[in-house]
C-alpha positions in Angstrom: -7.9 119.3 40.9 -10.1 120.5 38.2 -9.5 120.0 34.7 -11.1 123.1 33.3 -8.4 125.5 34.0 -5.0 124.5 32.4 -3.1 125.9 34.8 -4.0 123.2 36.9 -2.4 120.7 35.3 0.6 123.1 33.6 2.9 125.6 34.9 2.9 129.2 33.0 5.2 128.5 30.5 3.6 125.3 29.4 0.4 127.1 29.8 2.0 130.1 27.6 3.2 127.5 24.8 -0.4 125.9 24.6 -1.5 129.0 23.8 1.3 130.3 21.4 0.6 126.4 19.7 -2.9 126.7 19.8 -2.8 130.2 17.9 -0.7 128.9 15.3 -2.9 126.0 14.5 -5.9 128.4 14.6 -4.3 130.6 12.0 -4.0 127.8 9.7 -6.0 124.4 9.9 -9.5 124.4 8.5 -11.7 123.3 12.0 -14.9 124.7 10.2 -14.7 121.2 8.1 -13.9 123.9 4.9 -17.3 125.1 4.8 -16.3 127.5 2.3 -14.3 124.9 -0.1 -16.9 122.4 -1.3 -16.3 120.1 -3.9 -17.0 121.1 -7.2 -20.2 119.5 -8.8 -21.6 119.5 -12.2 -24.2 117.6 -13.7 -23.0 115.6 -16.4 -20.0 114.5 -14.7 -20.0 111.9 -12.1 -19.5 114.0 -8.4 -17.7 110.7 -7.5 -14.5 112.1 -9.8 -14.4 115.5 -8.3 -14.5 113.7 -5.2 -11.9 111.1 -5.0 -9.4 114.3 -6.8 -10.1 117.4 -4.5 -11.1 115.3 -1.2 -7.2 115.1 -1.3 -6.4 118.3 -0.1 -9.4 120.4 0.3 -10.8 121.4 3.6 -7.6 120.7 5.0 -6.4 124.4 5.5 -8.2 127.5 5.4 -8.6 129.0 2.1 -7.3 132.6 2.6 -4.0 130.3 2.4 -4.7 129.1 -0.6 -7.5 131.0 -2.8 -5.4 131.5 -5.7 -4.6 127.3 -6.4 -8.6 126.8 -5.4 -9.4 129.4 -8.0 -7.7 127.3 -10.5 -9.2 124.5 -9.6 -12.6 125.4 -9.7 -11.9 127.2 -13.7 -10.1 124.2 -14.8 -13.0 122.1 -13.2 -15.6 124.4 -15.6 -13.4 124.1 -18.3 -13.5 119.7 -18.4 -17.5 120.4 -18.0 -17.7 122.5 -20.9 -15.6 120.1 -22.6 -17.6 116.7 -21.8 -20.7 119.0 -23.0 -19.4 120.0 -26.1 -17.7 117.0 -27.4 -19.7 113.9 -25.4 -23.6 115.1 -24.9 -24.1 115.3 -28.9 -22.8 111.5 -28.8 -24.7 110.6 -26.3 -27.9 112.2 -27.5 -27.3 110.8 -31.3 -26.8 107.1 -29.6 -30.0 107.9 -27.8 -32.0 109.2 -30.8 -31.0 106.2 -32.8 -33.9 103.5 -33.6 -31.9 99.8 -32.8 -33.6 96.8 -31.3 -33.0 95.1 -28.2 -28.9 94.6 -27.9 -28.3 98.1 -29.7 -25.9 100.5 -28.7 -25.3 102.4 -25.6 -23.7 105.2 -24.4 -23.0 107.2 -21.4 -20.3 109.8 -19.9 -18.7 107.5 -17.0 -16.0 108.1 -14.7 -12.6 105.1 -15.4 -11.6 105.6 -11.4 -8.5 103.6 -12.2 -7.2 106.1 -14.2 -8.9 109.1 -12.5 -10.3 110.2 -15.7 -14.0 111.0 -17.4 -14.4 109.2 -20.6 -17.1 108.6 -23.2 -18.1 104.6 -22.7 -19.8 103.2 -25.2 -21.6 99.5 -25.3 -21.4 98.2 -28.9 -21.1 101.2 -30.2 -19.4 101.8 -33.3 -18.4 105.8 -34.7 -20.3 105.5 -38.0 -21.1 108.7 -40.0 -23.8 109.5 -41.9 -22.8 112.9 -43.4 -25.3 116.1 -41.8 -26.4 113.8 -39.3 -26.2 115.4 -35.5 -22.8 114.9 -33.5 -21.0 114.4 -36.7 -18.3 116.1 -36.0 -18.0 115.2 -32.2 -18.0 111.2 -33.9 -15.4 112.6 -35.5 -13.0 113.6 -32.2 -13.5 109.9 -30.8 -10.4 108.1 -30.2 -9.6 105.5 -27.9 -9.2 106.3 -24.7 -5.4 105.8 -23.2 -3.7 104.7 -19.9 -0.5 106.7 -17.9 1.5 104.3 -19.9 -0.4 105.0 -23.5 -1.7 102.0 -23.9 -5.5 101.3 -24.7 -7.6 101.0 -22.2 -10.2 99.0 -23.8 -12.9 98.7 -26.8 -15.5 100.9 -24.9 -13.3 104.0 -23.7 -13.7 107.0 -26.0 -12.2 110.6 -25.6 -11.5 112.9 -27.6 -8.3 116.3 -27.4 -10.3 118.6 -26.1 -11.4 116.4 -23.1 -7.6 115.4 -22.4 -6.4 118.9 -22.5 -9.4 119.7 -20.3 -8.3 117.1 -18.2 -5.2 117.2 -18.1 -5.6 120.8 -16.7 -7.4 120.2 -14.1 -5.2 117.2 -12.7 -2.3 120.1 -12.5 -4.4 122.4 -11.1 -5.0 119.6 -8.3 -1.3 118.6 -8.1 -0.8 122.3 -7.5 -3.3 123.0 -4.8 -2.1 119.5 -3.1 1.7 120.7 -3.0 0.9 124.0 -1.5 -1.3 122.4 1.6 1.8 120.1 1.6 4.0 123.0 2.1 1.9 125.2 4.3 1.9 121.8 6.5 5.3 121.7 6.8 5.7 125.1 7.5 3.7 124.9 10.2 5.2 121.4 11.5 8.3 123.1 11.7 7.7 126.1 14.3 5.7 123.6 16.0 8.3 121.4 16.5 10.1 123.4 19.6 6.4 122.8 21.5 5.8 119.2 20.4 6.2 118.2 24.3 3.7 120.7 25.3 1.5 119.7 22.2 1.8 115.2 23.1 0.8 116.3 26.8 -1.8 118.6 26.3 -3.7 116.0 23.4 -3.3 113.1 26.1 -4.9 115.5 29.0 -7.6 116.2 26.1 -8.5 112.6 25.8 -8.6 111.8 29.0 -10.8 115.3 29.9 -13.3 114.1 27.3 -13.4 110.1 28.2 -14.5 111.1 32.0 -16.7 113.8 30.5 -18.3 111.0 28.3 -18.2 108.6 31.3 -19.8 111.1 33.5 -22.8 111.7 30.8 -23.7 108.0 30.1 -23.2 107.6 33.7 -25.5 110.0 34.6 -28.5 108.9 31.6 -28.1 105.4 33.1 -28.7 106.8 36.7 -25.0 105.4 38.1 -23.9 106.8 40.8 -20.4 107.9 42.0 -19.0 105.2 44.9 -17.8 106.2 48.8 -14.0 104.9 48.6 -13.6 103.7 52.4 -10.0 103.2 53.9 -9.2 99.7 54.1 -6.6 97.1 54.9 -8.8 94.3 52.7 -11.1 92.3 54.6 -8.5 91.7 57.5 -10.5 91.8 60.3 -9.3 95.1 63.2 -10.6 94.8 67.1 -9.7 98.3 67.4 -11.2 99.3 64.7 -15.1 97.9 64.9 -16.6 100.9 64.2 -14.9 101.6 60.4 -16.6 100.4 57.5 -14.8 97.5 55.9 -15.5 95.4 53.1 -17.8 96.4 50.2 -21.4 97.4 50.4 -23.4 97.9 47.4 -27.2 98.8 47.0 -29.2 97.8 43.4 -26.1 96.7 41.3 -27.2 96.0 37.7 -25.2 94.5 35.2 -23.1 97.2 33.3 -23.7 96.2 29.9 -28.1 96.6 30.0 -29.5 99.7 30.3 -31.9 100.6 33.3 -34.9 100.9 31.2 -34.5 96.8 29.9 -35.8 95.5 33.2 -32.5 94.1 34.6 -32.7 92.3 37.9 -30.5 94.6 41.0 -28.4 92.7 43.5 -27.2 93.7 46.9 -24.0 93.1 47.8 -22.3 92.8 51.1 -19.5 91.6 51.2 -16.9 91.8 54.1 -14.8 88.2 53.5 -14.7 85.5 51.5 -18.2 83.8 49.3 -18.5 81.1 48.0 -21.9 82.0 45.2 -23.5 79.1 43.9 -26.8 79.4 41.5 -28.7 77.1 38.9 -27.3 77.5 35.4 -28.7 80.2 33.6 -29.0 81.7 37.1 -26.7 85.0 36.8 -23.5 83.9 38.6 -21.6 85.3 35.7 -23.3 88.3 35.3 -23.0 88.7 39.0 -20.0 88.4 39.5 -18.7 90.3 36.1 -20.8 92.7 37.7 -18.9 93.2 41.2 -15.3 93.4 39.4 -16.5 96.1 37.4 -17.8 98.0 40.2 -14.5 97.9 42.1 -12.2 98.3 39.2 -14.6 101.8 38.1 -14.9 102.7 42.1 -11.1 102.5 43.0 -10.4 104.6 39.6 -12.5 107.2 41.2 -15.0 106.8 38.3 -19.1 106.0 38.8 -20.3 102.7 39.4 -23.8 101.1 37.8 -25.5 100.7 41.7 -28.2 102.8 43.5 -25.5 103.3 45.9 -22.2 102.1 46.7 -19.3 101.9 49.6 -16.3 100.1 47.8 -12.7 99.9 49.5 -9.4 100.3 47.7 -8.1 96.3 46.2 -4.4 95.9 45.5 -5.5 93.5 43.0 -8.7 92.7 40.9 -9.2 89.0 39.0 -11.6 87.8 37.2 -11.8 84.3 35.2 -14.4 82.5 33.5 -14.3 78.8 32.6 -15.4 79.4 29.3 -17.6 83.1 27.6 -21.3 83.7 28.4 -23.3 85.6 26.2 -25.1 88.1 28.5 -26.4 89.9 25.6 -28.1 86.6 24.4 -29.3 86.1 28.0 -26.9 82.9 27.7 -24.9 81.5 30.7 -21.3 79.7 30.4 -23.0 76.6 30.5 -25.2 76.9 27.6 -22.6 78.5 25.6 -20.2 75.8 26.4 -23.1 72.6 26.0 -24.0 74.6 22.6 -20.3 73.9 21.3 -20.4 70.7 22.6 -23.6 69.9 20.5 -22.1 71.5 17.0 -18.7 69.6 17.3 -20.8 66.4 17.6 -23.0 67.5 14.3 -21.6 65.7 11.4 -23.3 66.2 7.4 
């Protein structure tokens, strides 16, 4: 059964709703990543404001839904820059201009993220006025910056009207572009909602389409290959049947976690009863045999195998303990993991 053609898998009316789904979707969710709503940047505001506000909602629908609210936002968005330049740059420039020694005042334009806001913060600064003097009369706008619940927000947060209204504006503009995505959303959940059996089955058959397609690529880079499943009744011995393969053969296994290019040592495998594998520690028991269950659990599951070649017969059952964890990756056996614990429980300051 192929996977490519739906009908496989569904019968025309499931097939028919996919497609009826799939349209509807199309027609409204931004799969483009909303190339064509970026967020709005301007240099003498931090772009980590604009960000944290319109990452909320834009990008998440297309914008022919909702050009009029983006509009909005992107004017009220000039609007605060024009703002900040008229009413913070001359403060900033004057605090910049001015002669102090080390430990003199500061100023910058910094975004409070607590508070979602842009703000004047300034580092022992203190509004003076010396009358003619540049950014007079933005010195003379500055007042303390306030919270949601009007209280002071501390010594070094300065705004000034124009900045809140500016502000202010453009959080409403926001709230509105966030309710309508909100709206079209639920619009759309709702005439979804008679094919949300069709929509849960097709998602899962997409998941599992692209976990065997991204199986089947890293299988193929590593140079896997796919197994011959061979009827068996286990490693039962037949008379009659002699001549049938039994057991499982397996040519150039490699250890499923290294890659073919980091020199990994291949086993052969034959196996048509019961082993008994014995080894010097450090010797690859582990690895060997972490290596044989995961060739028969990926054969029997129709999936490819990390061997040159490989004859693998169906198991009612697969187990697989370890006294204690290697570390393959470490090129570390059970042993040494377990004598290294040994050693640091005995360590005492």
């Amino acid at each position: 059964m192929s996977l490519e053609n739906p009908a496989n898998v569904l019968g025309p009316l499931q097939v028919a709703g996919c497609e009826v789904a799939s349209s509807k979707i199309g027609e409204v969710i931004s799969l483009d990543s909303g190339n064509d709503q970026k967020i709005n940047s301007f240099s003498l505001i931090p772009h980590e404001f604009f960000e944290d506000v319109e990452s909320k909602w834009k990008g998440r629908i297309k914008r022919i839904h909702i050009d009029d609210v983006f509009t909005a936002v992107q004017k009220a968005a000039e609007a605060l820059h024009i703002a900040v330049a008229e009413d913070f740059v001359p403060v900033v420039s004057r605090i910049k201009a001015t002669l102090a020694p080390l430990g003199g005042p500061r100023g910058e334009i910094s975004y409070a993220r607590e508070h979602e806001a842009v703000w004047f913060k300034g580092k022992r600064f203190t509004p003076n006025l010396w009358a003619g003097s540049p950014g007079e009369e933005q010195i003379k706008q500055l007042r303390h910056a306030l919270d949601s619940k009007g209280k002071k927000v501390g010594e070094e947060w300065f705004t000034t009207p124009k900045v809140e209204a500016a502000l202010t504006r453009y959080h409403e503009a926001n709230a509105k572009a966030i309710e309508r995505v909100l709206e079209i959303l639920r619009e759309l959940a709702t005439e979804l909602h008679y094919n949300i059996n069709i929509l849960v089955f097709s998602s899962t058959l997409l998941v599992i389409a692209k976990a065997l397609f991204a199986h089947a690529s890293e299988g193929r880079r590593r140079r896997w290959v796919f197994p011959t499943l061979a009827e068996s009744n286990g490693f039962e011995v037949d008379v009659k049947s002699l001549d049938t393969i039994h057991g499982m053969k397996i040519v150039g296994l490699s250890p499923y976690w290294f890659h073919i290019a980091e020199g990994v040592v291949r086993n052969d495998v034959d196996m048509q009863s019961l082993f008994i594998l014995t080894g010097p520690n450090g010797g690859g028991k582990s690895s060997l045999l972490r290596s044989i269950c995961a060739a028969a659990l990926l054969g029997i599951c129709g999936l490819m195998v990390p061997a040159e070649s490989a004859v693998i017969p169906y198991f009612d059952s697969i187990t697989l303990h370890m006294k204690s964890y290697d570390s393959p990756a470490d090129k570390k056996s059970s042993f040494q993991v377990c004598y290294w614990l040994v050693l640091l429980s005995d360590v005492h300051p």
